[in-house]
mmCIF file of the N, C-alpha and C atoms, coordinates in Angstrom:
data_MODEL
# 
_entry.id   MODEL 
# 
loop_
_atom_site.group_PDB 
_atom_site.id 
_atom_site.type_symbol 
_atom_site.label_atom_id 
_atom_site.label_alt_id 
_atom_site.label_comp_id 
_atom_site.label_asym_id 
_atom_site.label_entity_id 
_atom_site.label_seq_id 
_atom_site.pdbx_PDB_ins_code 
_atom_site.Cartn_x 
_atom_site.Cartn_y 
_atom_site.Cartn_z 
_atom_site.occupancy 
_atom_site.B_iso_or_equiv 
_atom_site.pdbx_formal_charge 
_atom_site.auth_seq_id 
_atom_site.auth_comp_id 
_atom_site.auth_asym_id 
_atom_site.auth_atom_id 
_atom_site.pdbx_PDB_model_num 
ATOM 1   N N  . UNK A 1 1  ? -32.117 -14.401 96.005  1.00 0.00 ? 1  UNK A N  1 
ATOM 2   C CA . UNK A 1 1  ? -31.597 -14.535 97.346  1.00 0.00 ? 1  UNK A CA 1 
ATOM 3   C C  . UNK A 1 1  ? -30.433 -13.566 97.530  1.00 0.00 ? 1  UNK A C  1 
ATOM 4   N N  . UNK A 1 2  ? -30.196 -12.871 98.909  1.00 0.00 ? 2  UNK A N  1 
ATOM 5   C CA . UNK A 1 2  ? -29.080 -12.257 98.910  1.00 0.00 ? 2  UNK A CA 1 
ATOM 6   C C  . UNK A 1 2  ? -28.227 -12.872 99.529  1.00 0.00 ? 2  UNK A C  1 
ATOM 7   N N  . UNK A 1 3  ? -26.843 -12.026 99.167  1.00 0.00 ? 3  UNK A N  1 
ATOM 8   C CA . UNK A 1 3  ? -26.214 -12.694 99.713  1.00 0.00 ? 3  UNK A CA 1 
ATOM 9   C C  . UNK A 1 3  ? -25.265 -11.360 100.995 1.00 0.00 ? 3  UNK A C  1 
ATOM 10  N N  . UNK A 1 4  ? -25.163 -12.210 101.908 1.00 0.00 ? 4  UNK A N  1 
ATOM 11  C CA . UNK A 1 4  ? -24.568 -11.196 102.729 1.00 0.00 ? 4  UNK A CA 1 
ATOM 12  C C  . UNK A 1 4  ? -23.162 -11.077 102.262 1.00 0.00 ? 4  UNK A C  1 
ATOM 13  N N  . UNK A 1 5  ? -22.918 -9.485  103.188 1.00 0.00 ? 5  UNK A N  1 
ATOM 14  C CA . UNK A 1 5  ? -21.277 -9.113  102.616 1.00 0.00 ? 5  UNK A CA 1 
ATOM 15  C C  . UNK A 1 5  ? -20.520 -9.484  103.682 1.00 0.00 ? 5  UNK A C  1 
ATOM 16  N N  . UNK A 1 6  ? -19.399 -9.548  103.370 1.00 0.00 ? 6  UNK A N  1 
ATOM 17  C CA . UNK A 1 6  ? -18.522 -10.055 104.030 1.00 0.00 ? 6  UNK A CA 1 
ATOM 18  C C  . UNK A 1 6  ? -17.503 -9.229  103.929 1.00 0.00 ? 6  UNK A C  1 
ATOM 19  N N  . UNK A 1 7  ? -17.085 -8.936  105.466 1.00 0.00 ? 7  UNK A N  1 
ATOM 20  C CA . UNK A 1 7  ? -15.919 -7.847  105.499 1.00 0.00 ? 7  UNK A CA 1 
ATOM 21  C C  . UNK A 1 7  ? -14.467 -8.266  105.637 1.00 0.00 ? 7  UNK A C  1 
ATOM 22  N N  . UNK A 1 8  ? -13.122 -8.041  105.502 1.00 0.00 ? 8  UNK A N  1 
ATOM 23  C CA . UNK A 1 8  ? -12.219 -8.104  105.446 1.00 0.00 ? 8  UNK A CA 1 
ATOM 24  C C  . UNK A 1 8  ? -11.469 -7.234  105.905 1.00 0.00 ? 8  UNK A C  1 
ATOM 25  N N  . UNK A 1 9  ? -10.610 -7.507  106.849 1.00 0.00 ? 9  UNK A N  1 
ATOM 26  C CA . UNK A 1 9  ? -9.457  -6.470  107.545 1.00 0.00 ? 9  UNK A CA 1 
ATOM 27  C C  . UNK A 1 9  ? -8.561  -7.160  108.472 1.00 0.00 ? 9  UNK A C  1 
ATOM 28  N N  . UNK A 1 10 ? -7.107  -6.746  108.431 1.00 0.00 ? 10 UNK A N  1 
ATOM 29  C CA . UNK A 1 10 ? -6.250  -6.917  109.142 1.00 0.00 ? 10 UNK A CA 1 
ATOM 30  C C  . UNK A 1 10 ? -6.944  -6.338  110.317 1.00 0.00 ? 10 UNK A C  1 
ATOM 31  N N  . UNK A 1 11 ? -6.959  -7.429  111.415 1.00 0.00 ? 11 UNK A N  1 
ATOM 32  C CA . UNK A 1 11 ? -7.281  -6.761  112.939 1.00 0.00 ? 11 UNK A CA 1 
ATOM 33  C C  . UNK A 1 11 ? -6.240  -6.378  113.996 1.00 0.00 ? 11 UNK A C  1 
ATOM 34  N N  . UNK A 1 12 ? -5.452  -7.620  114.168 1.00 0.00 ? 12 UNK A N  1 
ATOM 35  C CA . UNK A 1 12 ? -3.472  -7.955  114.747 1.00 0.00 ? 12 UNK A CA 1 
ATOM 36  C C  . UNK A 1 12 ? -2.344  -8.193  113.716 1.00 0.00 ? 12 UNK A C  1 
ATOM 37  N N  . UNK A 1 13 ? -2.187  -6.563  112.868 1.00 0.00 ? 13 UNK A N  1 
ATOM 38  C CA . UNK A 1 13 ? -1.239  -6.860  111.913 1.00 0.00 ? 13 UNK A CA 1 
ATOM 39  C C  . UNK A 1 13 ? 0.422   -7.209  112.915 1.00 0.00 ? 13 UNK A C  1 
ATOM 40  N N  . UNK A 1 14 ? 1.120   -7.908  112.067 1.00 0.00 ? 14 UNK A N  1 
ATOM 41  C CA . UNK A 1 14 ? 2.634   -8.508  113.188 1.00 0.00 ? 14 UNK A CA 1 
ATOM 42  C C  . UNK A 1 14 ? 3.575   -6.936  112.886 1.00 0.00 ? 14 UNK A C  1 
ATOM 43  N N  . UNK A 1 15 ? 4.188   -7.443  113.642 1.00 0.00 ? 15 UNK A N  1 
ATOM 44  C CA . UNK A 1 15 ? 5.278   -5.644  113.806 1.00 0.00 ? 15 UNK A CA 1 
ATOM 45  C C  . UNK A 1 15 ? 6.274   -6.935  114.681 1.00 0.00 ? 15 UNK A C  1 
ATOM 46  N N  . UNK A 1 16 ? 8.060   -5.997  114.205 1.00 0.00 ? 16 UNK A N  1 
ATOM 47  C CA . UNK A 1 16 ? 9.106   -6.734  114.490 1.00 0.00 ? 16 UNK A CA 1 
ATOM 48  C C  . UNK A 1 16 ? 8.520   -7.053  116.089 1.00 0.00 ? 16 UNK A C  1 
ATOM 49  N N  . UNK A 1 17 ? 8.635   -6.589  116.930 1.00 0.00 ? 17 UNK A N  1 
ATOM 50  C CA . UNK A 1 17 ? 8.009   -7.029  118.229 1.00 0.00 ? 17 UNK A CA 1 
ATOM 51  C C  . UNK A 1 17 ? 6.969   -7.884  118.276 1.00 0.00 ? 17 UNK A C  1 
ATOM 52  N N  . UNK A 1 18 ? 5.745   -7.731  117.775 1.00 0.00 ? 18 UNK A N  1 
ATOM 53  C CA . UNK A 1 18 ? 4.927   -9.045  117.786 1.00 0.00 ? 18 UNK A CA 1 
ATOM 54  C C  . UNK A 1 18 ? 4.832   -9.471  116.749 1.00 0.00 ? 18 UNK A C  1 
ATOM 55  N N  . UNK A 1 19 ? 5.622   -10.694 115.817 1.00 0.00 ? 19 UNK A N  1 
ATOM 56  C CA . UNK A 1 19 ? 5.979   -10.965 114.915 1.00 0.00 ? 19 UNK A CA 1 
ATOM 57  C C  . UNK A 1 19 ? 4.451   -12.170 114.407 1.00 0.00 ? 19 UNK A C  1 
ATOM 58  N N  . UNK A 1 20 ? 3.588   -12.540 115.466 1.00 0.00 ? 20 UNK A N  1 
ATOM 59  C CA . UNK A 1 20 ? 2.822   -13.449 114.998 1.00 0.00 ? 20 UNK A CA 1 
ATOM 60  C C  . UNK A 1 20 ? 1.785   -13.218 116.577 1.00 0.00 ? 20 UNK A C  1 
ATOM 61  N N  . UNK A 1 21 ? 0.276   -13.514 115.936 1.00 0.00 ? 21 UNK A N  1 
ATOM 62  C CA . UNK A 1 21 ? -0.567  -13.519 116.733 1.00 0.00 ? 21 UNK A CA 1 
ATOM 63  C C  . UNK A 1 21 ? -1.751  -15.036 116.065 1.00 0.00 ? 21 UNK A C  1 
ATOM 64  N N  . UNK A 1 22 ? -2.192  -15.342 117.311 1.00 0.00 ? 22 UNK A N  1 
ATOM 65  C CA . UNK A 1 22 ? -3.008  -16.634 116.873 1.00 0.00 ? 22 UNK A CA 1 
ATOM 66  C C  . UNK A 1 22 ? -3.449  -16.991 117.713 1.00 0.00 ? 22 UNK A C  1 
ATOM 67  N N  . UNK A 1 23 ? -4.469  -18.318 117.657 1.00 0.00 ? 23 UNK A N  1 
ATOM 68  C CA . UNK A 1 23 ? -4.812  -19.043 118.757 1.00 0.00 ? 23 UNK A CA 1 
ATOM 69  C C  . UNK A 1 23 ? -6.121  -18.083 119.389 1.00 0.00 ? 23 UNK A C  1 
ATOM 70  N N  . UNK A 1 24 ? -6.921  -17.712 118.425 1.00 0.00 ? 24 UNK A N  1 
ATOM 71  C CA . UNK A 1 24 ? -7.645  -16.343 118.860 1.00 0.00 ? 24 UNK A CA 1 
ATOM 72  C C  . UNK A 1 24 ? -9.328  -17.307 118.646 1.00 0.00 ? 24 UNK A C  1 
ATOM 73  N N  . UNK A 1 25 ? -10.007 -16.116 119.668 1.00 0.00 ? 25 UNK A N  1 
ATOM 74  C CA . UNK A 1 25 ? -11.766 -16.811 119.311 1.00 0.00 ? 25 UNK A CA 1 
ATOM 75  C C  . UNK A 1 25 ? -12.162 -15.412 119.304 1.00 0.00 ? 25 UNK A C  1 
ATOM 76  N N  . UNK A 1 26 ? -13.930 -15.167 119.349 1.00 0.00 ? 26 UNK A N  1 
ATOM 77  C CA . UNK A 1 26 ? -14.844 -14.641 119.441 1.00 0.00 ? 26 UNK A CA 1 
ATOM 78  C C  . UNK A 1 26 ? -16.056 -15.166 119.888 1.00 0.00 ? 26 UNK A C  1 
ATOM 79  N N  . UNK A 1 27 ? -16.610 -13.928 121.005 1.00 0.00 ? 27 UNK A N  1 
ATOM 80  C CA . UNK A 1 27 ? -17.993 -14.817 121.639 1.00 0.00 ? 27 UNK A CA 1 
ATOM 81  C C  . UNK A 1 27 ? -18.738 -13.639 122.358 1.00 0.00 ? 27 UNK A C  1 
ATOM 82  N N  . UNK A 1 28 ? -19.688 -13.791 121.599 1.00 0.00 ? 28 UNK A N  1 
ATOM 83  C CA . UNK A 1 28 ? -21.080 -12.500 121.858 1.00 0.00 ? 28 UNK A CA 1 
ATOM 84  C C  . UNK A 1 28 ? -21.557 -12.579 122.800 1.00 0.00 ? 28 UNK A C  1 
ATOM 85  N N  . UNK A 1 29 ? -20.875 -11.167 123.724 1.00 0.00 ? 29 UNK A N  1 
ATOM 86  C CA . UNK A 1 29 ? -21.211 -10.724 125.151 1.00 0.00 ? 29 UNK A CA 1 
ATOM 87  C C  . UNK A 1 29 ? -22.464 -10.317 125.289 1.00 0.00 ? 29 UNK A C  1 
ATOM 88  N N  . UNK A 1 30 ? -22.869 -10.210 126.749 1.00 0.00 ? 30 UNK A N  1 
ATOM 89  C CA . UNK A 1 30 ? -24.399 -10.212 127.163 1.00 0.00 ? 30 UNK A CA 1 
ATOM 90  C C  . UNK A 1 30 ? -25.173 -8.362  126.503 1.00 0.00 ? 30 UNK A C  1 
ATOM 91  N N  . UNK A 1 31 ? -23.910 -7.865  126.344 1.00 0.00 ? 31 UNK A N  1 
ATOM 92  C CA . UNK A 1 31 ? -24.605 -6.959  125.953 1.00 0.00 ? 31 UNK A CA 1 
ATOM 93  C C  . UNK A 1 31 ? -24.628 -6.589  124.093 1.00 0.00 ? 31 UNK A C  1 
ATOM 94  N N  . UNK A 1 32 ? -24.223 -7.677  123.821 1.00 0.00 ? 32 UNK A N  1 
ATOM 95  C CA . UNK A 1 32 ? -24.926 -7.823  122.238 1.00 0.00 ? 32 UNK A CA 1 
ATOM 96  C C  . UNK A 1 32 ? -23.504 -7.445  121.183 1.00 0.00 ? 32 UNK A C  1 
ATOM 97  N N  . UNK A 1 33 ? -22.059 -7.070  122.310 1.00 0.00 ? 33 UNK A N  1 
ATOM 98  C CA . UNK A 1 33 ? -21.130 -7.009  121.295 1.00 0.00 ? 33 UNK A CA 1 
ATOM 99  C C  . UNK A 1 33 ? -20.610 -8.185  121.137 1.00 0.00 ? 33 UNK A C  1 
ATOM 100 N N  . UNK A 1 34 ? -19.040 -8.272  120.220 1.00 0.00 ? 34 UNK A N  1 
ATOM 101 C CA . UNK A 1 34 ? -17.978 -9.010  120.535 1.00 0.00 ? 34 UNK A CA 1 
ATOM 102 C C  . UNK A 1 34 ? -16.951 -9.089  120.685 1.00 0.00 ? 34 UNK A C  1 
ATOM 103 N N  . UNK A 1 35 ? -16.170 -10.261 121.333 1.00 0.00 ? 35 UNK A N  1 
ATOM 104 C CA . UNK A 1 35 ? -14.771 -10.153 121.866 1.00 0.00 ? 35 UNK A CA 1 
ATOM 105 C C  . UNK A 1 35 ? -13.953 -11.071 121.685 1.00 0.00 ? 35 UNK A C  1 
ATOM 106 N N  . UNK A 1 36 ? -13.071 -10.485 120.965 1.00 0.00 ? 36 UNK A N  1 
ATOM 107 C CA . UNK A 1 36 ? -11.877 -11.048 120.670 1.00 0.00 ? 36 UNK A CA 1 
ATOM 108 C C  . UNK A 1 36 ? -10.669 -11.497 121.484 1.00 0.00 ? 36 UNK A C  1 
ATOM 109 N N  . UNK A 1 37 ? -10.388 -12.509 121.513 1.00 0.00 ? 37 UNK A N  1 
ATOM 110 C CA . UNK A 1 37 ? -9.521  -12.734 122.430 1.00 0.00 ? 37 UNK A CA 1 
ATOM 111 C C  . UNK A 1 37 ? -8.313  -13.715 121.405 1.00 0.00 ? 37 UNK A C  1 
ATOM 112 N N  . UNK A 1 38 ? -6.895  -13.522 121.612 1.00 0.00 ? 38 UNK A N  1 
ATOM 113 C CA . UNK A 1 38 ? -6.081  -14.296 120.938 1.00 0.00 ? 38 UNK A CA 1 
ATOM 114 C C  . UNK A 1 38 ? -4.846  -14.360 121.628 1.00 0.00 ? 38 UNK A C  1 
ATOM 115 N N  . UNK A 1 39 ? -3.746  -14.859 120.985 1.00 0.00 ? 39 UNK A N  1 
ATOM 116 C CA . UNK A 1 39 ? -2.144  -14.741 122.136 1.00 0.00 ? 39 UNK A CA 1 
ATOM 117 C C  . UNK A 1 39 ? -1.341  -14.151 121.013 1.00 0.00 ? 39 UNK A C  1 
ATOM 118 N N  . UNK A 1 40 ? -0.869  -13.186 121.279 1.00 0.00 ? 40 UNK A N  1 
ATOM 119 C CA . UNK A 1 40 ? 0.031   -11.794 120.788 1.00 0.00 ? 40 UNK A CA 1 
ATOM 120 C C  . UNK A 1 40 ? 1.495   -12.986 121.251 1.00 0.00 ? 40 UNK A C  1 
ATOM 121 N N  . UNK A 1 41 ? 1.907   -13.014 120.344 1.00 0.00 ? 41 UNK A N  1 
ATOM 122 C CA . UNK A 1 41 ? 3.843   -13.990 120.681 1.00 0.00 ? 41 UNK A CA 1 
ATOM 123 C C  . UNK A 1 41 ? 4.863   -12.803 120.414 1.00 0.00 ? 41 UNK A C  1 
ATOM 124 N N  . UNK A 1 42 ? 5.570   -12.839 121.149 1.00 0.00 ? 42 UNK A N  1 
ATOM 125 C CA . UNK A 1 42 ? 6.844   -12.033 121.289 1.00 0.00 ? 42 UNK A CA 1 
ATOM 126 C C  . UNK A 1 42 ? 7.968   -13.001 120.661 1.00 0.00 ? 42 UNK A C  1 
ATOM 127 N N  . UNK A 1 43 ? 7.932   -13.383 119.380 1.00 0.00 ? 43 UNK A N  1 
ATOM 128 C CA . UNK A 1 43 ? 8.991   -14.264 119.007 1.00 0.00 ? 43 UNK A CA 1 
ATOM 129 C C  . UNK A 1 43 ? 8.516   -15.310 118.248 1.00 0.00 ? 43 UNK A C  1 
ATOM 130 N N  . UNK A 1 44 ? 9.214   -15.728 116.494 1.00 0.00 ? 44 UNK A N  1 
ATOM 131 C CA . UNK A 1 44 ? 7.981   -16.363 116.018 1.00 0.00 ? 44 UNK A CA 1 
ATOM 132 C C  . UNK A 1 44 ? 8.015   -17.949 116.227 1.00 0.00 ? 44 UNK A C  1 
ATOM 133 N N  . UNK A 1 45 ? 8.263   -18.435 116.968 1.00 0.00 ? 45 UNK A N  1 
ATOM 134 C CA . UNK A 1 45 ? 8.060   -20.017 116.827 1.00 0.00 ? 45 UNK A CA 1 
ATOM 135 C C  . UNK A 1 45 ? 6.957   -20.396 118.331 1.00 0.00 ? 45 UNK A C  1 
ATOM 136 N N  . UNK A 1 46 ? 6.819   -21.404 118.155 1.00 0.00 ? 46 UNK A N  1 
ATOM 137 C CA . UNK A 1 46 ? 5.349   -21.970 118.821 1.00 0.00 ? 46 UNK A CA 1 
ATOM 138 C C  . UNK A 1 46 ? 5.889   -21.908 120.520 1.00 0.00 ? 46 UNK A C  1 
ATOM 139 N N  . UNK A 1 47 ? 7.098   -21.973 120.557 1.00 0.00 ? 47 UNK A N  1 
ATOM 140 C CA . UNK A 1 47 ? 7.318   -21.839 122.162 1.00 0.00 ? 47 UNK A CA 1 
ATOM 141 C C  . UNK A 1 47 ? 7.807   -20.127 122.638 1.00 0.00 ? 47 UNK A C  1 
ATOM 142 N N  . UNK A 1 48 ? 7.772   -19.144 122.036 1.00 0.00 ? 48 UNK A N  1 
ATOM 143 C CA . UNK A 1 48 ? 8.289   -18.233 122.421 1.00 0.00 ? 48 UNK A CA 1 
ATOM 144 C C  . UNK A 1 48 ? 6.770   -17.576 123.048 1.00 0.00 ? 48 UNK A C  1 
ATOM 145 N N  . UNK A 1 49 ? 7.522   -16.504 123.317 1.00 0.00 ? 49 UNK A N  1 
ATOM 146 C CA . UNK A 1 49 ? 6.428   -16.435 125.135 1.00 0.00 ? 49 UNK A CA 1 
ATOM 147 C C  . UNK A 1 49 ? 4.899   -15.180 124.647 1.00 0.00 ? 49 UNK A C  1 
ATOM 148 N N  . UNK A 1 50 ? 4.642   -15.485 125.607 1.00 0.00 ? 50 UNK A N  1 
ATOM 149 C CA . UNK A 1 50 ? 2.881   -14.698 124.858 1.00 0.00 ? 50 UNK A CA 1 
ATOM 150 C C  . UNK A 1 50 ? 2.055   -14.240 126.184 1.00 0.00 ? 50 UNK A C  1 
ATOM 151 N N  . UNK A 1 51 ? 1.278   -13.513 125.524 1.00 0.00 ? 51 UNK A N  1 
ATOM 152 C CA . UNK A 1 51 ? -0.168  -12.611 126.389 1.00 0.00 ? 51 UNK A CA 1 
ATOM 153 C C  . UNK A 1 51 ? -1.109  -12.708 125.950 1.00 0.00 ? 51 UNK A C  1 
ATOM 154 N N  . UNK A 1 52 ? -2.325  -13.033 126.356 1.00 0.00 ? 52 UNK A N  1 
ATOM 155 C CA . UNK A 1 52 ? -3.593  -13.389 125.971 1.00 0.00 ? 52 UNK A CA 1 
ATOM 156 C C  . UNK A 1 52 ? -4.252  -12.056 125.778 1.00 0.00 ? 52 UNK A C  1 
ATOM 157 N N  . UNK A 1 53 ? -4.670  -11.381 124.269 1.00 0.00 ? 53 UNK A N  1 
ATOM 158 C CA . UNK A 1 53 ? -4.945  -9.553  124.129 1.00 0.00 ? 53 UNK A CA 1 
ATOM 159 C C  . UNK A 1 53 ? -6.849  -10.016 124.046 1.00 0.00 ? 53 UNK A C  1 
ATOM 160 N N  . UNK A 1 54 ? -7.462  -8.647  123.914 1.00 0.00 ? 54 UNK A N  1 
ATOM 161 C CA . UNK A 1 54 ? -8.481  -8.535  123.873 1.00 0.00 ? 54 UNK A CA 1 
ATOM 162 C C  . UNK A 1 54 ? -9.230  -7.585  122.894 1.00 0.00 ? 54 UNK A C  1 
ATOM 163 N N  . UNK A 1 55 ? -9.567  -7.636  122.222 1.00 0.00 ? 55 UNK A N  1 
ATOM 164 C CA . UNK A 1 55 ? -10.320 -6.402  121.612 1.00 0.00 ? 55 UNK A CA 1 
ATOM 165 C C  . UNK A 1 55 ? -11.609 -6.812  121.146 1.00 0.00 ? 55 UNK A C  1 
ATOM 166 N N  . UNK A 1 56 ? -12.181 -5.703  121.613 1.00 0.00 ? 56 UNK A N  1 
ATOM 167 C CA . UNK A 1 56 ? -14.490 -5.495  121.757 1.00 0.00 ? 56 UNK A CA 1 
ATOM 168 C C  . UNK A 1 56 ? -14.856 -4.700  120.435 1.00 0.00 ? 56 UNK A C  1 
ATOM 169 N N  . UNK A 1 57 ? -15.445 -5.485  119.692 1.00 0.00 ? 57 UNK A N  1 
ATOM 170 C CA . UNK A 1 57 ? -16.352 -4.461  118.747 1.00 0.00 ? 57 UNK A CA 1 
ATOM 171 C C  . UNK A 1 57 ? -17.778 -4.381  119.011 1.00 0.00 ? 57 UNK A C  1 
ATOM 172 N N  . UNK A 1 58 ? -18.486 -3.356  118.960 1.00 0.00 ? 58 UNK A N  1 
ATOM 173 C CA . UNK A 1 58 ? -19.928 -3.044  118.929 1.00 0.00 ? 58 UNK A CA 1 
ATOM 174 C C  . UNK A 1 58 ? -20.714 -2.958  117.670 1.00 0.00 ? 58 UNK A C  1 
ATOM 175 N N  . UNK A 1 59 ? -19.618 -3.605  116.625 1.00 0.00 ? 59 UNK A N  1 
ATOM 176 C CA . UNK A 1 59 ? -20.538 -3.287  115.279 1.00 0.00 ? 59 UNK A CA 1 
ATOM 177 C C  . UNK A 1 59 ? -20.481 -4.308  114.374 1.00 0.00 ? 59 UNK A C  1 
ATOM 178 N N  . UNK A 1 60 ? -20.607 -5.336  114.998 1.00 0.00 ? 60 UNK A N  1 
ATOM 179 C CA . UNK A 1 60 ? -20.831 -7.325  114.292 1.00 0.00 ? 60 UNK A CA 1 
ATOM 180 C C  . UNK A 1 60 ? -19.685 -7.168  113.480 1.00 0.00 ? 60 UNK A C  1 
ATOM 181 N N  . UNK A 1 61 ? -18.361 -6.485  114.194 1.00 0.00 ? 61 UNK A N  1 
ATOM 182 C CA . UNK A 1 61 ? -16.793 -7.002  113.944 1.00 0.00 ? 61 UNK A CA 1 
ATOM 183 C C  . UNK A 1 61 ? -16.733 -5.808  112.749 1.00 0.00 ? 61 UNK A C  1 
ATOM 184 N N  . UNK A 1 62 ? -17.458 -5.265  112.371 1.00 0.00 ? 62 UNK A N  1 
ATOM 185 C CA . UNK A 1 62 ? -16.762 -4.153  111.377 1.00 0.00 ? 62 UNK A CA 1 
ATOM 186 C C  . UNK A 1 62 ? -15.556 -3.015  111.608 1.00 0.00 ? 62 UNK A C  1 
ATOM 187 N N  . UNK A 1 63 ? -15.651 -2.914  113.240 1.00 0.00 ? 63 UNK A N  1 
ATOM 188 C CA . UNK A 1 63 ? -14.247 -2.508  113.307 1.00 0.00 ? 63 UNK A CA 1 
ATOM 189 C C  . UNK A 1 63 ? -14.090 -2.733  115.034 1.00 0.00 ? 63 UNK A C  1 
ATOM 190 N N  . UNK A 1 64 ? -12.922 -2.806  115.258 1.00 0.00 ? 64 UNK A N  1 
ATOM 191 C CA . UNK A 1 64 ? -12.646 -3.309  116.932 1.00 0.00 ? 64 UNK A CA 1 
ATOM 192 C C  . UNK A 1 64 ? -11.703 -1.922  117.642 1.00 0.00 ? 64 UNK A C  1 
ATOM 193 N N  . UNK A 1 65 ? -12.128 -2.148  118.796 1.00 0.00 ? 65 UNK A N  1 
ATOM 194 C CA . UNK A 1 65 ? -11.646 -0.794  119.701 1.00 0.00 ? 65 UNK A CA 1 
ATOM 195 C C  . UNK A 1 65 ? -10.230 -1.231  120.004 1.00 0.00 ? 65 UNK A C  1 
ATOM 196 N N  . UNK A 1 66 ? -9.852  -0.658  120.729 1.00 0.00 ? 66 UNK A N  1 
ATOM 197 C CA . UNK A 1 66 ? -8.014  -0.653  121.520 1.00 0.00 ? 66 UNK A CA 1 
ATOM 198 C C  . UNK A 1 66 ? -7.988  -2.390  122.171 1.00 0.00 ? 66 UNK A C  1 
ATOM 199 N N  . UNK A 1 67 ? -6.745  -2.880  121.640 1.00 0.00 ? 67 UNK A N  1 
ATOM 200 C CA . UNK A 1 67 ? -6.293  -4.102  122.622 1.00 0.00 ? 67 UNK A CA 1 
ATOM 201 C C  . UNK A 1 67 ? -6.216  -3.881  123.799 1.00 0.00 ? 67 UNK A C  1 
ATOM 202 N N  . UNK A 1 68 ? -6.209  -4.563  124.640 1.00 0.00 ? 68 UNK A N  1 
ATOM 203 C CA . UNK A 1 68 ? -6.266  -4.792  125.933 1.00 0.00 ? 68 UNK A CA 1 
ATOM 204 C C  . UNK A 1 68 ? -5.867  -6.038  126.388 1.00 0.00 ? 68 UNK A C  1 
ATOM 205 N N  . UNK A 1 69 ? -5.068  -6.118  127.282 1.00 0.00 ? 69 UNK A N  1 
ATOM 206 C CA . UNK A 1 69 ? -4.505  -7.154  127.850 1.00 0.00 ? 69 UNK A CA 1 
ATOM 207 C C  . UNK A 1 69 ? -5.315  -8.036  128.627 1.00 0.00 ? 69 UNK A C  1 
ATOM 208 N N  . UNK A 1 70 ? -5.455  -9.365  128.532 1.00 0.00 ? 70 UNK A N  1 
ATOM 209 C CA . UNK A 1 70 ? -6.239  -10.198 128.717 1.00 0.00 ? 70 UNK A CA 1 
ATOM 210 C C  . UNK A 1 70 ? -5.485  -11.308 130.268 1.00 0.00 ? 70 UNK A C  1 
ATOM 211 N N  . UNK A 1 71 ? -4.701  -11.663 129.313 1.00 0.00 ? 71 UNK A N  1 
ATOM 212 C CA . UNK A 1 71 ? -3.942  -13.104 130.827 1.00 0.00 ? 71 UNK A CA 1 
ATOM 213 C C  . UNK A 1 71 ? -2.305  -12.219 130.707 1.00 0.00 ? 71 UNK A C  1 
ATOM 214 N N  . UNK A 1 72 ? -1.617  -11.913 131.141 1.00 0.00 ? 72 UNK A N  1 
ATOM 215 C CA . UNK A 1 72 ? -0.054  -12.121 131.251 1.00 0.00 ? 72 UNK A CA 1 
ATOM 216 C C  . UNK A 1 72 ? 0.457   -13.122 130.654 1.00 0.00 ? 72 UNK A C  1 
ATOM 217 N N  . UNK A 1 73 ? 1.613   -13.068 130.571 1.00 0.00 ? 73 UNK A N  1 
ATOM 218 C CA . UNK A 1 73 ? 2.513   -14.531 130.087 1.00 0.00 ? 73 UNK A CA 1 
ATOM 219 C C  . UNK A 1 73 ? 2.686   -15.114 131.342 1.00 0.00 ? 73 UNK A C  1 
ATOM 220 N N  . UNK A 1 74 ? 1.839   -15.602 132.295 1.00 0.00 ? 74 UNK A N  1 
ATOM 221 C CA . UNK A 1 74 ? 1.821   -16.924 132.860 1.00 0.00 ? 74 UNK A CA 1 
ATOM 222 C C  . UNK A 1 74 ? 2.569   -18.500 132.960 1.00 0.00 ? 74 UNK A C  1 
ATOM 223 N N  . UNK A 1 75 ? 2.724   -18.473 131.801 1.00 0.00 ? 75 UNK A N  1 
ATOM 224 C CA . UNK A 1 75 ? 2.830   -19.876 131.140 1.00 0.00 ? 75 UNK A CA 1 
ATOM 225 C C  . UNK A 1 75 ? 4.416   -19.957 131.480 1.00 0.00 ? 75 UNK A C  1 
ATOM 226 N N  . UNK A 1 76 ? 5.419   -18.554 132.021 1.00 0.00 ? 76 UNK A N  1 
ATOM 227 C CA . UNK A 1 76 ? 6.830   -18.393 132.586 1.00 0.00 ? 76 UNK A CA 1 
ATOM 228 C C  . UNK A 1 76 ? 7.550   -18.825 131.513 1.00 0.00 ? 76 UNK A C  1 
ATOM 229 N N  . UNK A 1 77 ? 7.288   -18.605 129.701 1.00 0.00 ? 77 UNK A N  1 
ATOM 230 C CA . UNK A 1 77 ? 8.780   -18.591 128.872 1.00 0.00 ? 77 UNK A CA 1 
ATOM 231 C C  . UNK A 1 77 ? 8.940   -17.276 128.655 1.00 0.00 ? 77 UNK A C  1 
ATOM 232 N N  . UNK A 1 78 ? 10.354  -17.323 128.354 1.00 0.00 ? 78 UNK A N  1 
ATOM 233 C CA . UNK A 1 78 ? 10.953  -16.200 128.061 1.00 0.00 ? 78 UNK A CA 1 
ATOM 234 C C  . UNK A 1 78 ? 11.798  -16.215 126.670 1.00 0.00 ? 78 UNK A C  1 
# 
């Protein structure tokens, strides 16, 4: 039996500015890629303020294109 491989990679490494990212999914668009969606935090504890990012891969997640901004910080913390 084989076994499939399994890939590994930092996708949202943290940088002093976005110190933590989470709260993220994936869900296979009509045209056969996928999309990532998660909340990028500007600050590391559970109430500091956030943007919902985006990034599309076309190659069953082996590597993902440019973030893209998804929702604003809405949610009004600062």
């Amino acid at each position: 039996m084989k076994t499939a491989y399994i890939y590994e990679r930092v996708i949202c490494a943290s940088t002093p500015e976005t110190p933590r990212h989470g709260e993220g999914d994936v869900v296979r668009l009509a045209d056969g890629s996928l999309l990532l969606v998660y909340g990028e935090f500007y600050g590391p504890s559970d109430a500091a303020p956030a943007t919902l990012q985006g990034m599309v891969s076309r190659d069953a997640g082996r590597t993902w294109g440019e973030k893209r901004l998804v929702q604003e910080n809405t949610g009004g913390r600062t």
